[in-house]
C-alpha positions as CSV (number, residue, x, y, z in Angstrom):
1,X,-2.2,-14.6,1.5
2,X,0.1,-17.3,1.8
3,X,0.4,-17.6,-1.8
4,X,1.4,-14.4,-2.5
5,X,4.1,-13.5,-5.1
6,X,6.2,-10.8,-3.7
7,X,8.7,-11.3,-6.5
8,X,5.8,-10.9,-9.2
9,X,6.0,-7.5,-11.1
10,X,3.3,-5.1,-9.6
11,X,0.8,-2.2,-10.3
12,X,-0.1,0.9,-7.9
13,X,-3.2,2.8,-8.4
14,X,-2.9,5.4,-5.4
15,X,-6.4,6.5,-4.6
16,X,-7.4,10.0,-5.0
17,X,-5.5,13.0,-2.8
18,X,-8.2,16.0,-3.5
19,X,-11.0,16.9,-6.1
20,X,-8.8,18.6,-8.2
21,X,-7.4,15.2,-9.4
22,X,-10.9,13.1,-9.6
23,X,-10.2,12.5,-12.9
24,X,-7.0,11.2,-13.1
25,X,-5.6,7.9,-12.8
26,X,-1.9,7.0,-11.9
27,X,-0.8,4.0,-12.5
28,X,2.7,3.0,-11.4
29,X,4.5,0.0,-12.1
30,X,7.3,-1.6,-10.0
31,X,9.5,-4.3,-10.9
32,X,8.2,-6.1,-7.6
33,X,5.3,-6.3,-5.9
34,X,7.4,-5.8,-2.6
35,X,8.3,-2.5,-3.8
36,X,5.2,-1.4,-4.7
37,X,3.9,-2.2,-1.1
38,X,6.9,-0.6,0.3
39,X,5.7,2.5,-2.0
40,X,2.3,2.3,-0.5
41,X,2.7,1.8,2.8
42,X,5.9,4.0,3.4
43,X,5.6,6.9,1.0
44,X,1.9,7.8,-0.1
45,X,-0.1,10.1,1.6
46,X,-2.3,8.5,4.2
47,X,-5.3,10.6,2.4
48,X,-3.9,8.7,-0.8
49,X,-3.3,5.1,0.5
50,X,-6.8,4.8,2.1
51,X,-7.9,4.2,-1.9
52,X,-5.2,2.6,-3.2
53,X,-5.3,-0.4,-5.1
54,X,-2.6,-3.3,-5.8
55,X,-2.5,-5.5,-9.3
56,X,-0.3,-8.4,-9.1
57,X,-0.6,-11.4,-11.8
58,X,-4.4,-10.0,-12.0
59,X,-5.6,-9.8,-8.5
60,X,-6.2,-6.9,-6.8
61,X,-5.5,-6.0,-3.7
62,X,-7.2,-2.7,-1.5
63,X,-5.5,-0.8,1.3
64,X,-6.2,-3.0,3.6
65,X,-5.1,-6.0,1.9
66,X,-1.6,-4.2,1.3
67,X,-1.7,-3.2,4.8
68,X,-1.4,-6.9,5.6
69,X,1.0,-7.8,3.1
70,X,3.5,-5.3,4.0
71,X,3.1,-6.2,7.6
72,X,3.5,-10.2,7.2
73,X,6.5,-12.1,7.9
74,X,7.3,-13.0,4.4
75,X,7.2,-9.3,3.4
76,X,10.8,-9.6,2.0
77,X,12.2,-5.9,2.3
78,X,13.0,-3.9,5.3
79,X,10.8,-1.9,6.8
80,X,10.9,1.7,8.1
81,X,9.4,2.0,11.1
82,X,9.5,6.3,11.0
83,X,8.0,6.6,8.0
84,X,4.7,4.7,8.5
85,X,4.5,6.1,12.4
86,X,2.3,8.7,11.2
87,X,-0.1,6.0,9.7
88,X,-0.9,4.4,13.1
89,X,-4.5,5.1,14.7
90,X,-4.5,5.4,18.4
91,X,-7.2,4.1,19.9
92,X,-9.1,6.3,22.0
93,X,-10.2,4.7,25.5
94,X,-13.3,5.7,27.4
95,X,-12.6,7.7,30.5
């Protein structure tokens, strides 16, 4: 993803949190693409970011895909370490 435009305005489509909201669709838009990744990554619900899809300059982009992004070195904005701690999956190792 070397090519990627973290300056490029961006969209958020946070996947869906509970049945209740099936139907819905949010999009959010951010001025940056950085700071919709930072949004992602740092603020929805893990339940939520699991289906969450990025837009920028018409290609999309899945969890994992922002997962990457955020964690690259060009990923412009600072990160917060606490706030994505909850997010990490320990593996389990076979006694």
């Amino acid at each position: 993803m070397a090519d990627f435009d973290y300056d490029a305005p961006g969209e958020l489509f946070p996947g869906k949190q509970n049945v209740r909201m099936a139907g819905s669709v949010a999009c959010m838009r951010f001025a940056t693409a950085a700071d919709a990744i930072r949004y992602a990554v740092e603020v929805l619900p893990a339940k939520s970011f699991l289906g969450t899809v990025l837009e920028v300059d018409e290609k999309r982009f899945d969890s994992g895909a922002i997962r990457c992004l955020y964690d690259s070195v060009e990923y412009p904005l600072a990160r917060q370490p606490a706030a994505i701690a909850g997010r990490l999956n320990p593996v389990k190792r076979a006694s």
